[in-house]
C-alpha positions as CSV (number, residue, x, y, z in Angstrom):
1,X,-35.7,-27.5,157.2
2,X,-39.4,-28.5,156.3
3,X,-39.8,-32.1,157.2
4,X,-41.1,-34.8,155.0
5,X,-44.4,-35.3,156.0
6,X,-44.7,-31.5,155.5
7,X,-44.1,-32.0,152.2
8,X,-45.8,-34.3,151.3
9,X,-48.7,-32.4,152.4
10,X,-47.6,-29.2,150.7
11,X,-47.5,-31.2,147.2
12,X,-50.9,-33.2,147.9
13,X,-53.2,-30.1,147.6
14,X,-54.9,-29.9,144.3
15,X,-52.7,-27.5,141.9
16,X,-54.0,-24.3,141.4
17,X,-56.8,-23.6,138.4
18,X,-56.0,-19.7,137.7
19,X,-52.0,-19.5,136.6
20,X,-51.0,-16.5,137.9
21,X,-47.3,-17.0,136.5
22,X,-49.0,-17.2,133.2
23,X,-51.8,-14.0,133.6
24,X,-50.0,-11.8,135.1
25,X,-46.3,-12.6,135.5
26,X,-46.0,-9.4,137.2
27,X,-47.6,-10.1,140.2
28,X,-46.3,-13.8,140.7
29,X,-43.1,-12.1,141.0
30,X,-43.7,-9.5,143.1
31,X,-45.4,-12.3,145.3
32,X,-42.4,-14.3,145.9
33,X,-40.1,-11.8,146.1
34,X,-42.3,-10.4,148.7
35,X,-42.9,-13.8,150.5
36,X,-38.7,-14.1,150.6
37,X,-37.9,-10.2,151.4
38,X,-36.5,-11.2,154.6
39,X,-33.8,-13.7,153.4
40,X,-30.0,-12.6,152.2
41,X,-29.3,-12.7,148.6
42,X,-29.1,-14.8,146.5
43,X,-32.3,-16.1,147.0
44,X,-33.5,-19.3,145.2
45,X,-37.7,-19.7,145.5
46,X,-39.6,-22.8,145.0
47,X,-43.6,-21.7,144.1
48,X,-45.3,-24.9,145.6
49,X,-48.7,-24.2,143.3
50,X,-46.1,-23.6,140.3
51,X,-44.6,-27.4,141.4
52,X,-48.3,-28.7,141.9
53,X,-49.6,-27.5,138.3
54,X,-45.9,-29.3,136.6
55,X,-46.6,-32.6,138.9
56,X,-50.3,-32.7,137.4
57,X,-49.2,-32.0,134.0
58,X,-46.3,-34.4,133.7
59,X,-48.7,-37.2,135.1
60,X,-51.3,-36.4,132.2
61,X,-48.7,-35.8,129.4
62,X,-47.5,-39.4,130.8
63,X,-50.8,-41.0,129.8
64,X,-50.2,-43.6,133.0
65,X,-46.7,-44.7,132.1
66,X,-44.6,-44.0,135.1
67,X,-42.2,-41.6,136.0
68,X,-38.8,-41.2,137.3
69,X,-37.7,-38.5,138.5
70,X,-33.9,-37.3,137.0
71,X,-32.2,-35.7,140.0
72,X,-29.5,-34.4,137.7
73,X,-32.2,-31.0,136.9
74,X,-33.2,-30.9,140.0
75,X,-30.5,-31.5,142.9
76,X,-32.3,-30.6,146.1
77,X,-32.8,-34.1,148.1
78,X,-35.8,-33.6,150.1
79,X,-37.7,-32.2,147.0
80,X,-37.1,-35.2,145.0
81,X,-37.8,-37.7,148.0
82,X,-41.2,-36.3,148.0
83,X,-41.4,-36.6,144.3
84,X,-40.9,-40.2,144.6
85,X,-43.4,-40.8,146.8
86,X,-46.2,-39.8,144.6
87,X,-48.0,-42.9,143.2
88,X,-47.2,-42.1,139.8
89,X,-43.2,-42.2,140.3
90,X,-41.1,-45.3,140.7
91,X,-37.8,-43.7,141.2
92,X,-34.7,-41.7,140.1
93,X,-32.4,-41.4,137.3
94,X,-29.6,-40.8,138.5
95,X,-26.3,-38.8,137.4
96,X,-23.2,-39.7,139.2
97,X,-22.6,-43.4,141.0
98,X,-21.4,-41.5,144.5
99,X,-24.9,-39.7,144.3
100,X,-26.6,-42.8,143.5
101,X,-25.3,-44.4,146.7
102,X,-26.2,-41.4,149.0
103,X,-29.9,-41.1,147.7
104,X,-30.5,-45.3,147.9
105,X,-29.6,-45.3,151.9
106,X,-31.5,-45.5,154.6
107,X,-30.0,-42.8,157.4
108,X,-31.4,-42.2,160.6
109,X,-33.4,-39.7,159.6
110,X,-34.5,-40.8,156.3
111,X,-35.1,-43.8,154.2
112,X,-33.4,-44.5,151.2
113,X,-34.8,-44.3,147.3
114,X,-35.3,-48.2,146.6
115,X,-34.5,-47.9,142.7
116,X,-31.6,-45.7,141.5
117,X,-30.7,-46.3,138.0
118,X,-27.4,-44.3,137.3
119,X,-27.9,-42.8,133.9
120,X,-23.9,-42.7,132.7
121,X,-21.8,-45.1,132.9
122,X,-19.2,-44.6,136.1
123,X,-15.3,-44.7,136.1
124,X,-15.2,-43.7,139.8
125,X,-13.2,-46.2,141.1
126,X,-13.7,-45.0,144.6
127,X,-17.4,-44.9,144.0
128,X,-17.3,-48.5,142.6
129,X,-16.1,-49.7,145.7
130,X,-17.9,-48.1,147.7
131,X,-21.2,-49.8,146.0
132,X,-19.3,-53.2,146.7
133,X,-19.1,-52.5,150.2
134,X,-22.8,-51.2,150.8
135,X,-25.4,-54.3,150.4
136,X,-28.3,-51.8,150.9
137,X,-27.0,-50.1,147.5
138,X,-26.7,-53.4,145.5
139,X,-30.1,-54.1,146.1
140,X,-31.0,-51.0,145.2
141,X,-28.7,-48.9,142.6
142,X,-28.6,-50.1,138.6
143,X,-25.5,-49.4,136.7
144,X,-25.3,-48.0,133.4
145,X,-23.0,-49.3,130.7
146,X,-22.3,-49.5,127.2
147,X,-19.1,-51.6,126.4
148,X,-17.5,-54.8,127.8
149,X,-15.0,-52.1,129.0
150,X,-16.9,-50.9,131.7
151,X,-17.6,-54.2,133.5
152,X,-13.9,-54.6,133.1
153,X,-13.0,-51.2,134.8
154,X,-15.6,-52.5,137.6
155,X,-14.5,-56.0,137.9
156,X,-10.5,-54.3,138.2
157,X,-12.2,-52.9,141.3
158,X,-14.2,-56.0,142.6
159,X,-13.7,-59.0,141.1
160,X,-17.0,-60.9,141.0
161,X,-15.4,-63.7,143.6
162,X,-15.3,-60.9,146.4
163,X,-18.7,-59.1,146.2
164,X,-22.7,-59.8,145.1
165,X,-23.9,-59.3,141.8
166,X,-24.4,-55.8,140.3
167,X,-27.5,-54.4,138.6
168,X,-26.6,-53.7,135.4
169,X,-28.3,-52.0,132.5
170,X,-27.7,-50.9,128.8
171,X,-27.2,-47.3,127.3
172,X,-29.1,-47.6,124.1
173,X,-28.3,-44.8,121.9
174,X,-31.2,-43.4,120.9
175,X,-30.0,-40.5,118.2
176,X,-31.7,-40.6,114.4
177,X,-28.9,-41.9,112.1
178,X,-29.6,-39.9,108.0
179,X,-27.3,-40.8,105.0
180,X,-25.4,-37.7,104.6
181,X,-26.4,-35.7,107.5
182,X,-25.1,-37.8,110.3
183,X,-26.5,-38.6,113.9
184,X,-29.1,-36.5,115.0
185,X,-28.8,-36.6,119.0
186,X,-26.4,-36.5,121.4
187,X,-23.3,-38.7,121.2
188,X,-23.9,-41.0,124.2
189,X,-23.6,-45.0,123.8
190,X,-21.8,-46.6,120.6
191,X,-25.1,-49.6,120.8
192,X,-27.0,-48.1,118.4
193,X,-28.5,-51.4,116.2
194,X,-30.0,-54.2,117.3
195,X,-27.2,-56.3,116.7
196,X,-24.9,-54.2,118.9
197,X,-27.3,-54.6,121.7
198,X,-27.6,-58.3,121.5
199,X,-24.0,-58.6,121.5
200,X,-23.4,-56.6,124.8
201,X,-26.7,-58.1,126.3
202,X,-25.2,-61.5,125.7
203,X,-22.0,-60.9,127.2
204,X,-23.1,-59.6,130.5
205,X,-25.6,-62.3,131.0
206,X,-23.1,-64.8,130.6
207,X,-20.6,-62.8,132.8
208,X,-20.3,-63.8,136.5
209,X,-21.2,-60.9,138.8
210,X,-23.1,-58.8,136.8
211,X,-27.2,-59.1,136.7
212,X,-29.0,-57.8,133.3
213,X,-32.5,-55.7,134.5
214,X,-32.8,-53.1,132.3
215,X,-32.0,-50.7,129.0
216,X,-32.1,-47.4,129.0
217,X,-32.3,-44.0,126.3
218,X,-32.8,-40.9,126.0
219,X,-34.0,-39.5,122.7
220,X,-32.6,-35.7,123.2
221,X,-33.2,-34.7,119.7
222,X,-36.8,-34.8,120.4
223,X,-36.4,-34.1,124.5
224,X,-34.4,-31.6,124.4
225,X,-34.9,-29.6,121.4
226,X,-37.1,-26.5,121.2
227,X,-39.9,-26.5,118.3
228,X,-41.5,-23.2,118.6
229,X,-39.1,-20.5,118.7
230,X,-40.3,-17.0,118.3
231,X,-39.3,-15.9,114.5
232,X,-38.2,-19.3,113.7
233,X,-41.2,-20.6,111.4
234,X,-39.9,-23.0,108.7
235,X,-36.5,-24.0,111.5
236,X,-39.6,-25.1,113.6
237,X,-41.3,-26.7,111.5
238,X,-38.7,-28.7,109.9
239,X,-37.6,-29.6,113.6
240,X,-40.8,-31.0,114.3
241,X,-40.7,-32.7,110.8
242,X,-37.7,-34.6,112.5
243,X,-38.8,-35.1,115.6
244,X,-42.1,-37.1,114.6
245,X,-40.1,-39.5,112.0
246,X,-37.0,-40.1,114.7
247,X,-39.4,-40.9,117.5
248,X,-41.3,-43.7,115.1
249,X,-37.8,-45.1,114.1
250,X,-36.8,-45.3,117.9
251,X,-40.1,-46.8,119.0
252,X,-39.5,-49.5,115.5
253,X,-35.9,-50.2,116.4
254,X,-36.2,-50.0,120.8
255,X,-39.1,-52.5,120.7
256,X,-37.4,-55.0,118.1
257,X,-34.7,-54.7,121.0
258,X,-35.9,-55.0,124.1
259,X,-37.9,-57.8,122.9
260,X,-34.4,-59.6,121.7
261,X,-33.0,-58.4,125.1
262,X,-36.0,-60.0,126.8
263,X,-35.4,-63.2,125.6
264,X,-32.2,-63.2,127.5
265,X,-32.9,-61.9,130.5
266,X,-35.9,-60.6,133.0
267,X,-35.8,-57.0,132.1
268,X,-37.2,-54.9,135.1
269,X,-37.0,-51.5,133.7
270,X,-36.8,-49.6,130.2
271,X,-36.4,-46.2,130.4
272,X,-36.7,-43.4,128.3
273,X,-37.8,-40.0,127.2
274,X,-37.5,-36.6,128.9
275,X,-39.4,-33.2,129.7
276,X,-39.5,-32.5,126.2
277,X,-40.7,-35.7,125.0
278,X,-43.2,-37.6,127.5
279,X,-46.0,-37.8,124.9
280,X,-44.4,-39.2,121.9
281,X,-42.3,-41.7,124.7
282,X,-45.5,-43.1,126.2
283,X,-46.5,-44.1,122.5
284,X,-43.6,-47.0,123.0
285,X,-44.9,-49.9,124.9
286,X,-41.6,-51.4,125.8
287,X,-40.8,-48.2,127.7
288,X,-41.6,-48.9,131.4
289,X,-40.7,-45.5,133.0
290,X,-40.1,-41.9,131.3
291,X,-37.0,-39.5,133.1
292,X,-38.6,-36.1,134.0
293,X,-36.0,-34.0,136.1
294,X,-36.6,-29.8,134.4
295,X,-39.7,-29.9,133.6
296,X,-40.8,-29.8,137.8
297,X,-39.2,-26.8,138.2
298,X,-39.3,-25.4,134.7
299,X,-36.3,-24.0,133.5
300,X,-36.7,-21.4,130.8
301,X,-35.0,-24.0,128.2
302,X,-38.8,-25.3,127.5
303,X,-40.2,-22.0,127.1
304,X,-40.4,-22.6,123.3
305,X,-41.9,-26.3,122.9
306,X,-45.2,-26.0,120.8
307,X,-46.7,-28.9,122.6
308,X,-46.1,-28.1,126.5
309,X,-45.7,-25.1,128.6
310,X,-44.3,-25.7,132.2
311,X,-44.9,-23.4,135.1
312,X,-41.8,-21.2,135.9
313,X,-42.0,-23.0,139.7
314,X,-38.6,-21.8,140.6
315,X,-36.5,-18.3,140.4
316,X,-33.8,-16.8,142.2
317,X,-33.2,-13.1,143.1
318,X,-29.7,-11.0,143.1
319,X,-29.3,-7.7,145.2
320,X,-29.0,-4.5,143.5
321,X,-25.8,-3.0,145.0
322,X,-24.9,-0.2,143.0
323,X,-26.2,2.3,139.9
324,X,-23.2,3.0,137.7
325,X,-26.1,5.3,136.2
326,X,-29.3,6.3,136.3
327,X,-31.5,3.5,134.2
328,X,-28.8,0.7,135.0
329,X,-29.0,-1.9,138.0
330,X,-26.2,-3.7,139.1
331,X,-26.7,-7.1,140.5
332,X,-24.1,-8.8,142.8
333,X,-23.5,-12.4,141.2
334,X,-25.5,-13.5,138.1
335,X,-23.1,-15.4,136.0
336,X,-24.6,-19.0,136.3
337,X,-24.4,-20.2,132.8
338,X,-25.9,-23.1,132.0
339,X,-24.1,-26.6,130.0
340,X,-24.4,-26.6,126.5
341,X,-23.5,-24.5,123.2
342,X,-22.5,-21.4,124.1
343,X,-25.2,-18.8,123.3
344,X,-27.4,-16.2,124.6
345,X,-30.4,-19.0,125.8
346,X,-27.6,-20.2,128.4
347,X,-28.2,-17.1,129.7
348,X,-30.3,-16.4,133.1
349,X,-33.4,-14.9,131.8
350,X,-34.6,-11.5,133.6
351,X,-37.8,-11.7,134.4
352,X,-38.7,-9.0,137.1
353,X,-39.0,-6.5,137.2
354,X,-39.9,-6.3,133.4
355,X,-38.0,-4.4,131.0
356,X,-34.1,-4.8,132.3
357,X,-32.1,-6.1,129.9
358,X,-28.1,-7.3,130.0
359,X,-25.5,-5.3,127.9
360,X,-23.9,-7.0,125.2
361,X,-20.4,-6.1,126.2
362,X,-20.8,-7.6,129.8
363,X,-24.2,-10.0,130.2
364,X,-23.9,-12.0,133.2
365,X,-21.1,-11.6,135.5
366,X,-19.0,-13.7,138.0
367,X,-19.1,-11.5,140.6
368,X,-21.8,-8.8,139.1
369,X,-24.0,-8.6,136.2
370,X,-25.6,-5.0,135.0
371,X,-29.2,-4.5,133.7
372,X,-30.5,-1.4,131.5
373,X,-33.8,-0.6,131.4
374,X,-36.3,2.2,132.5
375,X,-37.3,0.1,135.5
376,X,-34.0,0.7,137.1
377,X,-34.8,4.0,137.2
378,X,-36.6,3.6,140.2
379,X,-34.6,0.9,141.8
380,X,-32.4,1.8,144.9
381,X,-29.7,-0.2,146.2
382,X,-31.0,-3.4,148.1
383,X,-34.2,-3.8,145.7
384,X,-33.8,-6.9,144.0
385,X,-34.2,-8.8,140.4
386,X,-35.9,-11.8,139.7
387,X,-34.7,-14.8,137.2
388,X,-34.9,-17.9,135.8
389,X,-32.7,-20.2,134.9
390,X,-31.6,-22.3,131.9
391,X,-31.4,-25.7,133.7
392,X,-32.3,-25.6,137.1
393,X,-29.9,-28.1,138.4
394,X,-27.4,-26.5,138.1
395,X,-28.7,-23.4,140.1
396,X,-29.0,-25.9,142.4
397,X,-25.3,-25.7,142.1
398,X,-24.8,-22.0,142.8
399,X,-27.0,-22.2,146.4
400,X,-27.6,-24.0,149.8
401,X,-31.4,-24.2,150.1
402,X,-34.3,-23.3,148.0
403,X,-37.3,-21.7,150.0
404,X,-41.0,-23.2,149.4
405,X,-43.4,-20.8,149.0
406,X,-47.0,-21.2,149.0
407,X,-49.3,-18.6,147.7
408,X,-47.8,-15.0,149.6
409,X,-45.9,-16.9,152.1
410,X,-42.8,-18.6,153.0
411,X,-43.5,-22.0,154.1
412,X,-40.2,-23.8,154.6
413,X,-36.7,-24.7,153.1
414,X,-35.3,-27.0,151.4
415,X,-31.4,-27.7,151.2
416,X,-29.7,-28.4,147.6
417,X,-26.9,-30.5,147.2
418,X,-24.9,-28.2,148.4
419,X,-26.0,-27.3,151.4
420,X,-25.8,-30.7,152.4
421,X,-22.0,-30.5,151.6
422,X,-22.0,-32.8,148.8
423,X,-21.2,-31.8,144.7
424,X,-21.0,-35.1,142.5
425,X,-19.5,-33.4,139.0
């Protein structure tokens, strides 16, 4: 496994000025399927100048504001230690509380993320106690919540006689509320108003055990929404209509909050944003740090955003192991669908070589997924196909390592989740 002075290295060279993904897609391929040809399938490649041009780009689209780094698209340890070093990161959003724990400490071999905030709230009771028991971790890990509930579910666990105060901060919901249309968002925390937040913030400030530093939100209608989709004009315009007057009734309504919050307690972080969304989130000044987790690796989910286009940095490649007929592939494994409505952008995209396409009546498969096109006339059993995926984390799911590669060459590995025998949700 590439240690992590070696990566730090690998990510500190300048990112690359010609984008070959982008000018001839072809070739960057070829290129890492060539640098991996040696290695069983599937195969799961990290471009390092692909990771090098989304580092440098997230940094600029941040405008300064500081980053942290949401492990949840990206699930491969040693890759997002060296992402928290950079100078522009301050740490990790985390997804699961058992996760949070793992990254925040120290081993013998490695030294703990000093700033976890857990972006859900927990009902791992396990988990709960296992943060009790682990000073390291209080120090270090922020719990998420939204009710008086959750400290209740917590307290059930450790009452606040038997253990040091918890880190806790609030899941403001970030969604656009319209008369007759409904929430625009996702449906995350019920604090919505400032009068909601107040209430909660109050309560666990004046609740023994439980330390206020920090609110966080996630504006997923402007995130996570695509505004440039091919054949989509007016959709894609009205979307952006949206996006522009939710994000100036978020940045209105968060900064009324935080600066009630702030009045009750010393707030250490508000986060916000993601991938989608950095620009319009570093307009709020009450936002401290902005989540970025996809948008390092570049899942094909932000391949139709007008205002961004990340680098492809990872792909993986299935085997060809059999040719039910003469301009049709078939690839063992392939079926990694990605969370979400179900629909054909869940989908693995095929990417290389060009021109193979699913069949309708089959698409991805469990076990095997078939392609059709005239480049699988040539194919032969053991070539291989390139793609991407939806969300990248949870590839990471599907894996043990991913392999860096630098220009033509393999230049080390890095284990996922997995392969380090761990798998949170």
């Amino acid at each position: 496994m590439t240690s992590a002075a070696d990566l730090d290295a690998l990510l500190a060279i300048d990112p690359p000025r010609a984008r070959l993904w982008d000018n001839d897609p072809g070739l960057y391929w070829a290129t890492l399927d060539g640098a991996t040809w040696g290695l069983d399938n599937p195969v799961a490649a990290l471009s390092l100048p692909a990771l090098r041009h989304n580092i440098a780009d997230i940094a600029a689209r941040a405008g300064g504001v500081p980053i942290r780094v949401a492990s949840k698209s990206l699930r491969v340890r040693p890759i997002i230690d060296a992402l928290v070093r950079l100078d522009n990161v301050v740490g990790v959003l985390a997804y699961d509380l058992a996760e949070a724990i793992w990254l925040a400490t120290d081993t013998g071999d490695r030294a703990g993320i000093d700033d976890v905030l857990l972006g859900y709230p927990t009902a791992n009771r396990g988990a709960i106690g296992d943060l009790c028991a682990n000073p390291q971790a209080l120090q270090r890990v922020t719990l998420l919540v939204d009710s008086i509930e959750e400290l209740d579910l917590i307290d059930s666990v450790c009452p606040p006689g038997s253990r040091d105060e918890i880190r806790i901060a609030i899941d403001l919901d970030a969604s656009l509320r319209l008369p007759g249309v409904g929430d625009l968002g996702v449906l995350r925390s019920p604090i919505h108003t400032q009068g909601e937040a107040v209430s909660l913030a109050s309560a666990i400030v004046a609740r023994a055990g439980f330390r206020l530093v920090g609110v966080m939100s996630y504006e997923a209608q402007v995130a996570g929404v695509g505004n440039d989709v091919p054949g989509k004009t007016l959709e894609n315009h009205a979307i952006r209509a949206m996006q522009g007057y939710s994000m100036r009734e978020l940045r209105h309504r968060r900064s009324r909050i935080i600066d009630e919050i702030g009045q009750l307690a010393d707030l250490e972080m508000v986060n916000a944003g993601g991938t989608g969304s950095i620009e319009a989130t570093a307009k709020d000044r009450s936002v401290t740090d902005i989540a970025v987790g996809s948008g390092y690796f570049g899942g094909h989910l932000f391949d139709n955003y007008q205002h961004f286009q990340p680098a492809p940095a990872v792909g993986f490649g299935l085997a060809v192991v059999r040719k039910p007929r003469r301009d049709v592939v078939t690839c063992h494994g392939g079926g990694w669908i990605a969370s979400g409505p179900p629909g054909v952008d869940r989908l693995p995209r095929v990417v290389w070589p060009a021109g193979l396409e699913y069949q309708d009546r089959e698409a991805a498969g469990e076990v095997q997924t078939p392609l059709r096109g005239e480049a699988a006339i040539g194919m032969r059993v053991g070539d291989r196909v390139w793609l991407r995926h939806t969300k990248s984390g949870e590839l990471s799911e599907r894996i043990n390592s991913m392999t860096l590669v630098d220009d033509d060459a393999a230049v080390g590995e890095a284990p996922t989740y997995r392969g380090e025998g761990k798998a949170f949700v």
